[in-house]
C-alpha positions in Angstrom: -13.8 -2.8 -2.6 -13.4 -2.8 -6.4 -11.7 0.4 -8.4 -14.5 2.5 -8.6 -15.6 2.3 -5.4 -12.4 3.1 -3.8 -11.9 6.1 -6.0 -15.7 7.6 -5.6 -14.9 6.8 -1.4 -11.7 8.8 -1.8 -13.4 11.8 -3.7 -16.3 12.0 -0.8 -13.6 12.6 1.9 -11.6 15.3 -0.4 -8.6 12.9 -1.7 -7.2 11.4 -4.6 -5.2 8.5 -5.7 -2.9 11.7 -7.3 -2.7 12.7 -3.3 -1.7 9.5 -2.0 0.9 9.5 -4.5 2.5 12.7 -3.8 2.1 11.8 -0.1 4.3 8.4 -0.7 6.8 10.1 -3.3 5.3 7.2 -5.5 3.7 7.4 -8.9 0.0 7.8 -9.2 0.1 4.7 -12.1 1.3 2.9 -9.1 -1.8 4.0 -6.8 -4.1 3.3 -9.6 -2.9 -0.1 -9.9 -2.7 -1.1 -6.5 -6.5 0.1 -6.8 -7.5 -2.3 -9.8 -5.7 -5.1 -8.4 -3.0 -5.3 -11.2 0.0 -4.5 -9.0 0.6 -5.3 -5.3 2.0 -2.7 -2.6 1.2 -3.1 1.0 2.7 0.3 1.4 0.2 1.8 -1.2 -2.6 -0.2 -0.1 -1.6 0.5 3.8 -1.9 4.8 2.8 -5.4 4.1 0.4 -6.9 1.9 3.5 -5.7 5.2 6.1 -7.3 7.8 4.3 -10.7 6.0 3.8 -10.4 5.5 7.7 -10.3 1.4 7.0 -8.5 -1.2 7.5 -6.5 -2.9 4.7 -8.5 -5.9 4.9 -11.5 -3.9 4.2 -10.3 -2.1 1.3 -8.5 -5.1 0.0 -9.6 -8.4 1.3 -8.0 -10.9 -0.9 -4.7 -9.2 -1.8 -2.7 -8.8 1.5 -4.0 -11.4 3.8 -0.9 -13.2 4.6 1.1 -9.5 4.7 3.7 -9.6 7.5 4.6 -6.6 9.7 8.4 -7.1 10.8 9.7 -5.1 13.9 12.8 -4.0 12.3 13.6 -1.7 8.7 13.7 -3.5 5.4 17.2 -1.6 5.1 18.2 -3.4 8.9 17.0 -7.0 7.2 19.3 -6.4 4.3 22.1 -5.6 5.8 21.7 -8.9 8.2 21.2 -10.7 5.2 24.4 -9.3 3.7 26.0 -10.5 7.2 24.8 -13.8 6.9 26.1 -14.1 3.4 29.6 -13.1 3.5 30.8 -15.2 6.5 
């Protein structure tokens, strides 16, 4: 889907990109770019895709194809990560 169609989808169903934004604790510049393709966020892209009721790949089929979902926390990676490091 390009920009505009994502945002006139969003406005049939009663949301914003503003929404999604307040919804994430994220900016809406960040929404807006995920939208227009200028800035990646699977996060962003994840919430836009839930609320039009589609899947990511739908909503964005070139820009998260190879997008891996891990089974534990970004926070629990990091602090392997610092594990690994220090020995």
């Amino acid at each position: 889907m390009d920009y505009e169609t994502i945002k006139t989808e969003l406005r049939k169903k009663g949301y914003s990109m503003s929404m999604i934004a307040d919804a994430l604790g994220c900016t809406p510049v960040n929404v807006h770019q995920v939208c227009k393709g200028t800035n990646n966020s699977y996060r962003v892209a994840k919430a836009v895709a839930a609320t039009l009721e589609l899947t990511v790949n739908d909503v964005f089929p070139t820009s998260y194809q190879d997008v891996q979902n891990f089974p534990t926390s970004r926070q629990e990676r990091v602090e392997a990560l610092k594990q690994r490091l220090a020995s």
